[in-house]
N, C-alpha and C positions, 0 to 999 in steps of 0.2 A: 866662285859660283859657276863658271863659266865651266870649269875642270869637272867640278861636278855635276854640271850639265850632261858633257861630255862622259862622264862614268854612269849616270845612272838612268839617262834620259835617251841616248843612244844619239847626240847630237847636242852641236852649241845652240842650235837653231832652237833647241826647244826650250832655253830658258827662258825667253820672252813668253811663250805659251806659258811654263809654271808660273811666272810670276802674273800675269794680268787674270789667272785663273785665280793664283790666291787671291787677287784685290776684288775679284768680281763673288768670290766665295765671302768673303769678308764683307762687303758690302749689301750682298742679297740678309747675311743673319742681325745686322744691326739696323736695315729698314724695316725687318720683321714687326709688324703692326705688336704683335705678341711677343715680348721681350726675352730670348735666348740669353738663358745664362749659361756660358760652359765651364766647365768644373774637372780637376782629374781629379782621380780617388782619394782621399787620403792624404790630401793637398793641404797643410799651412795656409796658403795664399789662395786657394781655393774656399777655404771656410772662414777666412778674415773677410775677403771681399763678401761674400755671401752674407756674413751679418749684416758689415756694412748697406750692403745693400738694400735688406731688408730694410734696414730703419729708415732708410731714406726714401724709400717705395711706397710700402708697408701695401703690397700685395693682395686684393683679397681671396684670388686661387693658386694655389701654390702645385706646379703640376711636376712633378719627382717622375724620374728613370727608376725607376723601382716594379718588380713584380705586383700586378693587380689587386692579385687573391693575396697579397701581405699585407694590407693595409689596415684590418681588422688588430694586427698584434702590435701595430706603431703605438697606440695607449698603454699596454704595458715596461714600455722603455722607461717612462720614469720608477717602475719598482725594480730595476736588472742597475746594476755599475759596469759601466762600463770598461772595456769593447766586448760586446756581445754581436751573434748574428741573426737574425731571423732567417728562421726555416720553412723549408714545405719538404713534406715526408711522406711516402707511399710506399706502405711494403707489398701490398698485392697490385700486381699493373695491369692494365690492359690495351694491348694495341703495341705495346711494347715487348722487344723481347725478353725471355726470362732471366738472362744473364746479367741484365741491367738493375734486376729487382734488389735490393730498394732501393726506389729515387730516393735521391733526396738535393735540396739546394738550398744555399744561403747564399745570405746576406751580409756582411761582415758590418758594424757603425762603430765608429770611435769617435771619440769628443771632437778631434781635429780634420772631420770632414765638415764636407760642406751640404750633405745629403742631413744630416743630424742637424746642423742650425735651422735649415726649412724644416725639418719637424717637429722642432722645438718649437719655432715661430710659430705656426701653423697651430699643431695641437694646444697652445698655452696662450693665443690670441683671439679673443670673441669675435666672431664676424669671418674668421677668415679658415676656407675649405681647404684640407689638402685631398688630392689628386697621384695617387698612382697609374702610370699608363703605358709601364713596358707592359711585353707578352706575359700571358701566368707562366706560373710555373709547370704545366702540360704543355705549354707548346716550345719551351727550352729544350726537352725531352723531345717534342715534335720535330723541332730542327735541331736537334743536338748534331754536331759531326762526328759522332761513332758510327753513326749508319753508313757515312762514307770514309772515313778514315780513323786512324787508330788515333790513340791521346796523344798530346806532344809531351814527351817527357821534360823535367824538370831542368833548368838549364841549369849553367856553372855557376849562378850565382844565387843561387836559391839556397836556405839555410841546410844544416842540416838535418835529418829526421830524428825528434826526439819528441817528449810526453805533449810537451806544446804543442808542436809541430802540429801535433794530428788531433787538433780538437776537433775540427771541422771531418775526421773521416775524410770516406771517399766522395762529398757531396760535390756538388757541380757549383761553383762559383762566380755570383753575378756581383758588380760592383758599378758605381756611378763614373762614367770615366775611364776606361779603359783606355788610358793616355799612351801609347809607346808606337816605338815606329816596329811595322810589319815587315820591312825590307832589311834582313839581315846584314848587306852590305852597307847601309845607310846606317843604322844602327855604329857597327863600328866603325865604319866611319868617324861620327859624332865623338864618340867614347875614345880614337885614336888624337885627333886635333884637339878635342877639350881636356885631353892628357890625366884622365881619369881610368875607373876601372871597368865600371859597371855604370846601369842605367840608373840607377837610385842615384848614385853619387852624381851625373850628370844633370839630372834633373833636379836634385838640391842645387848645385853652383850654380846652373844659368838662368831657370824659372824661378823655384824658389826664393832666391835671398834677395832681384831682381824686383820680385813682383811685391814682395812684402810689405813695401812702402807707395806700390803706386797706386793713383784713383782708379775709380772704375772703367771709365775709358777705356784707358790702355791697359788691366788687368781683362777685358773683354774684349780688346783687338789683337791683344797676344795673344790669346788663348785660342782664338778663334782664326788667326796664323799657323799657328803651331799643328793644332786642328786638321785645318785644310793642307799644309805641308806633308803632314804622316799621310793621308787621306788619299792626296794627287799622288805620292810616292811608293805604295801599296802596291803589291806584289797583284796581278791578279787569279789570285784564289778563287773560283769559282762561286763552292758555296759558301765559303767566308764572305764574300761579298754578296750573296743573296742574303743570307741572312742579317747581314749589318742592314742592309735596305731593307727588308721588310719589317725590320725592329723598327727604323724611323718610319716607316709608311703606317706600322699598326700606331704607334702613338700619335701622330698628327691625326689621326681617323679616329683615336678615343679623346683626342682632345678639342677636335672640332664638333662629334659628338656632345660633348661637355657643353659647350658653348651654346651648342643650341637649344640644349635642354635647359638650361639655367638661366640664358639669354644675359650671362655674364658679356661685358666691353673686355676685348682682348689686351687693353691697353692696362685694368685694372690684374691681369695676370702674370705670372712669374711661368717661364720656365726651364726646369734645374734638369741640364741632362749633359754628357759629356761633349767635353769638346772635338772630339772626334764625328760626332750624332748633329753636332751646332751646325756645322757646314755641309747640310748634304744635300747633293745634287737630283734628288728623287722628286716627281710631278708631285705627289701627295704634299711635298714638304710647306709650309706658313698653313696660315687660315683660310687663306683661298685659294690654296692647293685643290686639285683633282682629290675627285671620290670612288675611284676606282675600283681602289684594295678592300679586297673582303676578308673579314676576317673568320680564320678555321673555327669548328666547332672542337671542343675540347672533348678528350676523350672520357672514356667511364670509369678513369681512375678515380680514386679516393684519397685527395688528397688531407693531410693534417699537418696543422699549422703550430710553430713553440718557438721561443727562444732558446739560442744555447750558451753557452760559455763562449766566449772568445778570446784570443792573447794577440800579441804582437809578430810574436812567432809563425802563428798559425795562419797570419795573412800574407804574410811573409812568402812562407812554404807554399801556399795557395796560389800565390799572383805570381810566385816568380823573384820576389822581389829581393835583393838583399839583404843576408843576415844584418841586421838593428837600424835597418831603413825607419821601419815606420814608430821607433821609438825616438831618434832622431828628428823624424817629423811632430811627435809632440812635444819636444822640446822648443823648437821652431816654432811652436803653436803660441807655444806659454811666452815665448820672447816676443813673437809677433803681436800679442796683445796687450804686453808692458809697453811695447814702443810706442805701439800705434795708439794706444786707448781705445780700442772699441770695445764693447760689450756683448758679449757671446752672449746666444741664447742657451738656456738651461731648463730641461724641462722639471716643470713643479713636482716639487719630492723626490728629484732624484737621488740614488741611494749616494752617499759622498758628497755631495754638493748642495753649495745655498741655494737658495730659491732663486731663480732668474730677475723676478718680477716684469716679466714679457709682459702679462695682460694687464699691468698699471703701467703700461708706457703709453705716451701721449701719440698717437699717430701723426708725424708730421706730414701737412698739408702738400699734395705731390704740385708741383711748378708744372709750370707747360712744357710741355713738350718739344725738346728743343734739338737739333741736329748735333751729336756725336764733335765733340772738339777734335782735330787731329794734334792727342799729343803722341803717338806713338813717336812720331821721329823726334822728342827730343828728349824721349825716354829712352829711344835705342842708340844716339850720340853721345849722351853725358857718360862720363868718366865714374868711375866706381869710386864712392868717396871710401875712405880708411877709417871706418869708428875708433874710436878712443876706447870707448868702453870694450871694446872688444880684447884688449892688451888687459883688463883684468881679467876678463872671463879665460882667456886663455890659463892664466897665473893658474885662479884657482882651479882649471881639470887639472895644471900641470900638477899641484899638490895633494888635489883628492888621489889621483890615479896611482901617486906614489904610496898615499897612507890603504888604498886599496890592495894595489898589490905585496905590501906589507902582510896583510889582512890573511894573503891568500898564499903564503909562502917565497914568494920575490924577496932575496936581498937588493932590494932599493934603499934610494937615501935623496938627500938636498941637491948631489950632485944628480942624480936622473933625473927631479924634477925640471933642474937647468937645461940640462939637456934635450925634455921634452919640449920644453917651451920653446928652445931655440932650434932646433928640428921639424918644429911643426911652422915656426917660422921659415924656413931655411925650403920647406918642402911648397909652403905656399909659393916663394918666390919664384922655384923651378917650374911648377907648372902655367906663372903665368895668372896667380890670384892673386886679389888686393890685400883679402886676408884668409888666415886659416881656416878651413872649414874643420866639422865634427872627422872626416875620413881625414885630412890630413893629420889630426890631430891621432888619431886612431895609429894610423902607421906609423907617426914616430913614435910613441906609447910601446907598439911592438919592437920598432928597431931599438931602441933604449935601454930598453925592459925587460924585455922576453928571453935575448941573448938566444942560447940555442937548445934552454930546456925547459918544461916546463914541472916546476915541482909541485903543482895541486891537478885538480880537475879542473881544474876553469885557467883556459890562456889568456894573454892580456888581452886579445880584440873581446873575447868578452866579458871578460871586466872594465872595459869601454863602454859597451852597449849598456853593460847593467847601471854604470856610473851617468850614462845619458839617459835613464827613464825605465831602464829594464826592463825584461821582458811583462808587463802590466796586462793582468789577465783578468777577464772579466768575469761575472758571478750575476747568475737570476735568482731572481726575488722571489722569496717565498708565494707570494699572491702570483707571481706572474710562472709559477711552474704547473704544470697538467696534473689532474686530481689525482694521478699512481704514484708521483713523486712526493705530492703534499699528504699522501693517507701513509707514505715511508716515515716521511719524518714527524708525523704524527705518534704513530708506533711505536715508534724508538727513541720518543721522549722519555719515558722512564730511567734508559739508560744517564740522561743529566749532562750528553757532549754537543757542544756544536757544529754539527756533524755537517753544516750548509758551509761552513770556511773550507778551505783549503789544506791539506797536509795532512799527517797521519793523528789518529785519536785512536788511544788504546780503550778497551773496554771491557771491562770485570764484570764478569754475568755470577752470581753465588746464588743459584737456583733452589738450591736445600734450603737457605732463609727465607728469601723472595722468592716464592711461585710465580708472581708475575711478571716478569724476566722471565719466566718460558716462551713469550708468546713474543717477545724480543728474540729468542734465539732461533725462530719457528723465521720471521721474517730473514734474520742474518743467514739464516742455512739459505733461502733461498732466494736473495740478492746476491750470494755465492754462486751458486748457478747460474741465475741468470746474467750477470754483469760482467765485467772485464777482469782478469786476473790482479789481484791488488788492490779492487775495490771494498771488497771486503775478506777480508784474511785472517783463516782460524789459528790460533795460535796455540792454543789447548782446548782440548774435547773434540768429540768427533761426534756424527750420526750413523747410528747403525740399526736395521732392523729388530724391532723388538726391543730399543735398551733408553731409558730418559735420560736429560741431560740432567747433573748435576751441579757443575762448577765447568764453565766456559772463557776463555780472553779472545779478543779480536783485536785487528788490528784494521779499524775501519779509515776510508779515503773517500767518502762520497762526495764532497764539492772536490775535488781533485777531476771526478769522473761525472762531474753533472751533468754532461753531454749525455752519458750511453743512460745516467737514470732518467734523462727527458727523451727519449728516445724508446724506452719503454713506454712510458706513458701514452706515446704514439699507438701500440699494443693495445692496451686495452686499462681498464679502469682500477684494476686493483695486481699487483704480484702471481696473486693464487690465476688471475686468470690467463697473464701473460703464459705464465709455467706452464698450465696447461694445453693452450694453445700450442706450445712448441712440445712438448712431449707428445701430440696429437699429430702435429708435424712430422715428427722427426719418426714415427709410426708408421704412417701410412705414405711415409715417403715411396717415390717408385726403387728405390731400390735400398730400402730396409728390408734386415733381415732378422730371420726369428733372433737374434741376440738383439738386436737392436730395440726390438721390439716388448722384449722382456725385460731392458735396460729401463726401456719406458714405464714398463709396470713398476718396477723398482721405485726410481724414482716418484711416482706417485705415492705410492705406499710412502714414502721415505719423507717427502718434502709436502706431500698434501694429504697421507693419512686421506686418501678417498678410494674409501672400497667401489662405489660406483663406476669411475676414471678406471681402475686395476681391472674390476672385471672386464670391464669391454677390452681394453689394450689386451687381454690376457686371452681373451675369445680368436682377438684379431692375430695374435704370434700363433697359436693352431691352425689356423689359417696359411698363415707367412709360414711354417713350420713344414706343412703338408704340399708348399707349390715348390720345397727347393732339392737340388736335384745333387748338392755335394755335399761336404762334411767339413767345410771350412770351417763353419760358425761352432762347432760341436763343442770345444772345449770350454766358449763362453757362455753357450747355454748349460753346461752341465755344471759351470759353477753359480750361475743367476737362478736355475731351478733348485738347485740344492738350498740358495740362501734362503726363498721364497716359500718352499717346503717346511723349511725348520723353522720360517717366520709363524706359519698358516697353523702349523701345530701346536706350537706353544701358547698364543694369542686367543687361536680362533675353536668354536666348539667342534667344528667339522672342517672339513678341508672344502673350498671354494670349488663349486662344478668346473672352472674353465680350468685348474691344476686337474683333477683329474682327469680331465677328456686332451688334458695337453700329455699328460703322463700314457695315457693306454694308448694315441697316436702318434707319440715320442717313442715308445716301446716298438710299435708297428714297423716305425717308419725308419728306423735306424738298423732293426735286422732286416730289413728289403737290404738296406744301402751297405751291407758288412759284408759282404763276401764281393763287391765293387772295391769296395775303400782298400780292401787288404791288396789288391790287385792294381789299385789304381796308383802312375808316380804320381800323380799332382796330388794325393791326399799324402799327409807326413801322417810319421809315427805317434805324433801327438795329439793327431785327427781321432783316427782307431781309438786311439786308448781314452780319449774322451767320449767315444761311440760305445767303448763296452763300461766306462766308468758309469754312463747313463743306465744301460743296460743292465748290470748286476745289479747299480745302486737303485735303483727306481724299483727291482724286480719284484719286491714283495708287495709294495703296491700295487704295482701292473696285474699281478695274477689276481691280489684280493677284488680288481676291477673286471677281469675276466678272462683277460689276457691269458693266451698260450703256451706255458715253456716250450713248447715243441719245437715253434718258430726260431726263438734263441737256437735253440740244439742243431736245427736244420741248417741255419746264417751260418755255426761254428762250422758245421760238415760241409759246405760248400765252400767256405773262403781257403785256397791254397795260393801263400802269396809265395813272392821268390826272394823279396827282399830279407834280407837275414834279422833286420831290427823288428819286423813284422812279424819274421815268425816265429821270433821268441815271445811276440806279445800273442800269436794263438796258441802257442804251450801255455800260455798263463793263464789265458781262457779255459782251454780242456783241463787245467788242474781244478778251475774254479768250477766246472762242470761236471768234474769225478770223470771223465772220457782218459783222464793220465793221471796218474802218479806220483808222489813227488820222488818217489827211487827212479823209477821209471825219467823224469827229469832230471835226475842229478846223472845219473847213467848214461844220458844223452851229452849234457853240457861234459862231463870226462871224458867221452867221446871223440866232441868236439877241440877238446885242450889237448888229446893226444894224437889227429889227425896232423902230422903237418900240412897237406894243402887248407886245409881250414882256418889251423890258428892266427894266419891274419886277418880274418874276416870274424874271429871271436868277439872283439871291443864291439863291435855293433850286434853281434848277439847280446853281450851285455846292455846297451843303452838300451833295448826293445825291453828287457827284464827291468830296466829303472822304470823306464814308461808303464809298466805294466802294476808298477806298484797307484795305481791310480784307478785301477778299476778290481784289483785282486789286494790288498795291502797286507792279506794274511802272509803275502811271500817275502814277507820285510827278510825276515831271519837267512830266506834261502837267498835272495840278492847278496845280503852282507855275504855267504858261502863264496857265491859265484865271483861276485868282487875279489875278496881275499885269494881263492884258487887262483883266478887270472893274476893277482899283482905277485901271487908265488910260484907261478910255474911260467907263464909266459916270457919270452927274451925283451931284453930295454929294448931292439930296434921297433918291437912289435908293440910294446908297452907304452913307452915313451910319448909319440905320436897322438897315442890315443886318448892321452890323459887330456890335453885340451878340450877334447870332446865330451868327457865326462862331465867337466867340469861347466863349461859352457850348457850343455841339455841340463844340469843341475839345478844351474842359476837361470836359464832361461824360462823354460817347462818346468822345472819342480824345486819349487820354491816351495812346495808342500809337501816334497818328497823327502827332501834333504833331513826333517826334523826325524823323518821315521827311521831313516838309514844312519843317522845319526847316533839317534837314544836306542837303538837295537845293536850298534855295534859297541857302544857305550856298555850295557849289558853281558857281551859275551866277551869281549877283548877286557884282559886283566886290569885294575885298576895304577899299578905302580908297576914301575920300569924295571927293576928286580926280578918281578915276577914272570914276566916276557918270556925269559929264558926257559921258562921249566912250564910254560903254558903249551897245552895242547889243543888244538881248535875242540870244540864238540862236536863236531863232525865228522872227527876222524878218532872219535875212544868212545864209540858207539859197543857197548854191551850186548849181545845175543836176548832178546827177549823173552823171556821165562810165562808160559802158559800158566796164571793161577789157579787155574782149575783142577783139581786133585785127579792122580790117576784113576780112571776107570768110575767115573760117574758120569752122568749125562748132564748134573744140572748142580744146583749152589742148593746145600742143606737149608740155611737158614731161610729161601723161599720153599721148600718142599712144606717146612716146621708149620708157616705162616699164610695156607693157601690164599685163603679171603680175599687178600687184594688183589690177586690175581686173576680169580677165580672172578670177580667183582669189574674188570676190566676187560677180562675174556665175553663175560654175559653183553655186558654194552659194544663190543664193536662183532655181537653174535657168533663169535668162536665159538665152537665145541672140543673137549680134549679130555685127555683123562690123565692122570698124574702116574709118573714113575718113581718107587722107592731108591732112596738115597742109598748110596753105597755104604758098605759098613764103615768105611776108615771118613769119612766126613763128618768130623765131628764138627767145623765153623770153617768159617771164611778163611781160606788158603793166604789169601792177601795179607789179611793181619796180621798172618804169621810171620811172613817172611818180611815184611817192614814194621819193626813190633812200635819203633820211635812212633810214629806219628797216634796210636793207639795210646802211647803213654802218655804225650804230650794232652792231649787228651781227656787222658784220667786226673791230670796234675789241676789242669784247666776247670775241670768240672766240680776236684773234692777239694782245692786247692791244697792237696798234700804233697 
């Protein structure tokens, strides 16, 4: 002691100050008029004393370290199985910054704390009040230490991250007890002389197995040691230690509140708070502490209150603690209450367990009041006796863990069993233990066992854990879940799964038989959406504009994910309004853009069939559309307006005002921006050509609306880009506008193939023609040309290179293109390999065009024969003209002559001769 005086105190001189500081800390909490009970988290011997306690007390205010504003959901714990945590949830905050949004904090309770037997006792005993009286959960958030420092990451002994891990999210976590030492150096310290690895394991060897059998006394003078030791040896942290003191200062100020409002005797009270909080040195602290501390006003968050799932994992991962610590600990739990005989409290009707019978127990008569016996000292001299029973319990993990890893792919046998047994023996003696614990037994398990591979998914350490209690996950109760959860599994009763367990349930929707299973695949679409990846998963049928469902399978996991559907519920009251909350969200976010925004109408239409919701989202993208100033988004509004258009047509008797006022200033807005884009590097080629995809494809709508071709015409005449992929997509444009040619274009590209400074710079003329098949597609036929030319005349150094690129813009951009370039080359390139040889492209055995019109007439006989309809089409668009006589050699239509086939075919068809 004296060494470590020396190391951590900065002097020998100052052991005598720690020590008569412990006694005088120790001394001040067990004169406490009001009875200091200290407790660590998740303690064995923390929740064995605590019953015990209770019945020998039988307390009538029971005052819990617990969040204030939790105390309303402690009556639904008897419908949850435990470990579950209570939460407080706020997705909109105030006074907070927004990067924190959404708070949220729990509570984590398992059967083998000592916070869960007070409120079992409490809630299930007549007569007797419980009392929350940490800070709510707003002033957690008020003194959180993100405002002054960053989170401390997870240290080396924390489990690793998996589905468990993270039931809890990113919530902020309070617990009864925050037992560990603050002084990194002390810490291992401890962990190097008590010849362990970690804090879990130390704290099982010395407190744990130690305390399990002793009275209250000395289970309250340890605690309240141990307490004050971490306490006095505490790093000083600034606001850590403001904040630990003004935690004890606000509960002594709500608890002396209490008292005088109720005018309850301090002597008839309990209270449960950690042992670290038991011994504090703050004026506020007993009942006749200072009144000093005022406590903040909370701010105007809105907070909402639920239970969630909880596992063993997930507290684990939270606290810090140990992978299969705290299933360890209820193992410990279930032992400590065979040995001992006490009677846990159990609240009535909890989900797995008998009824406690708390409120038919006889209240025994409390004794006077009698001064604290000193037996710590001859609790801390006795020798550790060596249980008997213990040499079988060893036996059998040594045999379960063999038939386990059997189980799990291990060649084990009788001889590893011996092994483990004598190894965990073997390892006890080295560190110095009287008997094995669960980690020594763990470690020879791996040395034994494991050897140096592991042939499943699961290594021996956890098949350890699983074999001590595994990972034990808890599950809320249908009554105790928030009305958007309970109106789910209302809903999707039809389907006939118990969709509230855990693990996956397949489900067969046959909607052609059963109509009512639509209204079942209406909710699964959109707890798809809204939920986590895996919570519900389509596994046949899809939703698409415009098309019902028929025949559907899923592959649902909702008690897997109970967490994110209680967490919803926090949202709002039913699916349809959560959805649209967030499509409303994700809208008018500040930096949504018109795609995003039309994504949202989508999915309205898609998931809520709400034409009301569509038209405004659809008003507000015109908007979003008209304030943006590039052509980033262009390719994905030109596939979300197209899908929306062919939705609005086929469905609807007219087209929705907000599509056409999106279409005439989508036309407007996109030739201002073309003759930028073509110039501009930061726009790609895949920008443009979703700018003129818009443009030609919208065009006939725009005009029918009012719209100008002029504008189009003028955007083409002003854009002159320099990039080569560009300005094969304005050759595409000028074909589709009649300003070029397609000779006129093929004359150009053989131009380009016979230049040599050029022909390296060809492949990207080509990709600008692939691009272009997306706003022009009539040029299918002339890309395959342009294609074929280049892979037949261009050199491999030039060819080669560029073929990655082709293929890349293929699959990247035109996943819509591929099919047309495809089925058109499909078409012209010969069917069988044979044939190759004697194939000539069409391209190049082009025919001299033959003029059908007969020499030396003006016009076609068989209109001269038949004025009328002409004569009848001239009056209505007020022609006047006069007719010229046919030449004498025009006896009929020149054409038929000269292709007599398709006139036969014809006659064959009509007389069938």
């Amino acid at each position: 002691m004296q060494e470590a005086a020396t190391a951590f105190a900065g002097g020998p001189d100052a052991l005598e100050d720690i020590l008569l500081g412990l006694v005088a800390d120790v001394d001040r909490a067990v004169r406490e008029p009001l009875e200091v009970f200290p407790v660590c988290h998740h303690s064995p011997a923390s929740a064995v004393a605590m019953a015990r306690r209770l019945r020998e007390k039988q307390p009538k205010v029971v005052y819990l370290e617990l969040c204030e504003d939790m105390a309303p959901l402690l009556t639904e714990l008897r419908n949850c199985r435990l470990p579950v945590a209570v939460q407080a949830f706020a997705t909109e905050t105030d006074q907070f910054p927004a990067e924190w949004a959404p708070l949220s904090v729990v509570a984590p309770i398992t059967e083998a704390s000592a916070e869960y037997q007070a409120i079992a006792y409490a809630l299930d005993t007549p007569g007797v009040e419980l009392v929350l009286v940490d800070r709510s959960s707003d002033h957690v958030f008020q003194w959180d230490a993100r405002a002054h420092a960053p989170a401390p990451e997870a240290g080396p002994d924390a489990p690793p991250e998996d589905e468990e891990a993270a039931l809890h999210g990113d919530a902020v976590g309070v617990e009864i007890g925050d037992l560990r030492p603050r002084f990194a150096e002390l810490e291992e310290h401890l962990l190097r002389h008590g010849k362990v690895r970690h804090w879990s394991e130390w704290w099982h060897q010395y407190v744990e197995l130690p305390l399990g059998d002793s009275d209250h006394d000395t289970y309250r003078q340890v605690m309240l040691l141990i307490g004050s030791l971490f306490r006095r040896l505490a790093p000083g942290d600034p606001h850590r230690v403001r904040v630990d003191e003004d935690r004890e200062r606000y509960m002594w100020t709500r608890m002396r509140e209490h008292l005088a409002a109720t005018g309850t005797e301090p002597e008839d009270c309990l209270y449960v708070c950690g042992a670290f909080h038991a011994v504090s040195r703050v004026e506020e602290f007993g009942v006749r502490g200072s009144d000093t501390f005022e406590i903040g006003p909370r701010s105007a968050t809105r907070w909402l209150h639920g239970l969630i799932p909880s596992s063993h994992t997930a507290i684990e991962a939270q606290f810090g603690l140990a992978g299969g610590s705290v299933s360890i600990a209820a193992t410990q739990w279930a032992k400590n209450l065979k040995r001992t005989r006490v009677k846990p409290y159990v609240l009535e009707g909890q989900s797995g367990r008998r009824s406690s019978k708390a409120r038919k127990a006889v209240a025994a008569a409390p004794g006077p009041a009698v001064p604290p016996s000193d037996k710590l000292t001859d609790f801390l001299a006795q020798p550790p006796a060596l249980d008997r029973l213990d040499e079988a319990e060893l036996l059998g993990w040594s045999v379960e863990i063999v038939r386990a890893a059997r189980r799990n792919g291990y060649l084990a046998s009788t001889a590893d069993a011996i092994a483990v047994f004598e190894t965990s023996i073997l390892l006890a003696g080295l560190r110095d233990r009287a008997k094995p614990t669960p980690y020594d037994f763990q470690d020879a398990a791996v040395t034994c066992i494991e050897k140096d591979t592991v042939p499943g998914r699961r290594d021996v350490r956890r098949i350890v854990e699983i074999m001590m209690g595994g990972d034990r996950v808890g599950q809320v109760g249908y009554d105790a879940l928030p009305p958007l959860a309970r109106d789910v599994h209302d809903r999707l009763a039809p389907l006939g799964l118990k969709l509230q367990q855990r693990g996956v349930r397949r489900a067969l929707l046959d909607i052609a038989s059963r109509p009512e299973l639509e209204a079942c695949s209406d909710v699964l679409w959109m707890l798809r959406y809204l939920m986590p990846q895996g919570a519900a998963r389509a596994i046949m049928g899809e939703r698409k504009l415009g098309e019902r469902p028929i025949q559907e399978s899923w592959d649902l996991s909702l008690g897997t994910h109970q967490r994110a559907l209680i967490e919803l519920g926090y949202e709002g009251v039913s699916i349809e309004q959560v959805l649209e909350q967030r499509l409303r969200r994700s809208a008018y976010a500040p930096q949504a853009t018109a795609a995003t925004v039309l994504a949202a109408v989508e999915d309205a239409t898609l998931y809520l069939r709400s034409r009301r919701l569509a038209d405004e989202l659809g008003n507000h993208a015109l908007q979003v559309l008209s304030a943006e100033r590039n052509v980033d988004g262009a390719p994905e509004v030109l596939r979300r307006v197209r899908r929306l258009l062919a939705y609005y047509r086929t469905s609807e008797p007219v087209l929705p005002p907000w599509i056409e006022a999106f279409t005439k200033a989508g036309y407007a807005h996109y030739c201002t921006l073309l003759p930028t884009a073509f110039t501009d590097d930061d726009a790609a080629v895949r920008h443009v050509s979703a700018m003129l995809g818009f443009l030609f494809g919208m065009e006939s709508l725009a005009l029918s609306l009012g719209c100008d071709r002029t504008q189009l015409e003028l955007a083409v005449a002003q854009s002159h880009p320099r990039d080569p992929a560009k300005t094969a997509l304005l050759w595409a444009a000028q074909v589709h506008l009649g300003r070029l040619t397609r000779a006129e274009l093929r004359a150009t590209c053989d131009g380009l193939l016979g230049n040599p400074l050029v022909v390296p710079a060809y492949p990207q003329y080509l990709s600008g023609l692939v691009h272009a098949l997306e706003p022009v597609p009539g040029l299918t036929d002339f890309v395959v040309e342009a294609v074929s030319n280049a892979f037949g005349r261009l050199p491999d150094p030039v060819l080669l290179p560029w073929l990655p690129t082709l293929i890349s813009t293929l699959r990247k951009d035109g996943s819509a293109l591929a099919p047309l370039l495809i089925r058109e080359a499909g078409r012209i390139f010969p069917g069988r390999l044979t044939a190759l040889d004697a194939w000539v492209p069409p391209w190049l055995d082009r025919a001299e065009p033959v003029d059908p019109r007969p020499a030396g007439t003006g016009g076609l006989a068989l209109l001269a024969a038949h004025p009328a309809a002409c004569d009848a089409v001239a009056g209505l668009l007020g022609c006047e003209g006069t007719w010229e006589t046919a030449g004498p050699g025009a006896s009929g239509a020149v054409l038929a002559a000269l292709h007599p086939d398709t006139a036969a075919a014809l006659e064959v068809l009509l007389t069938g001769v």
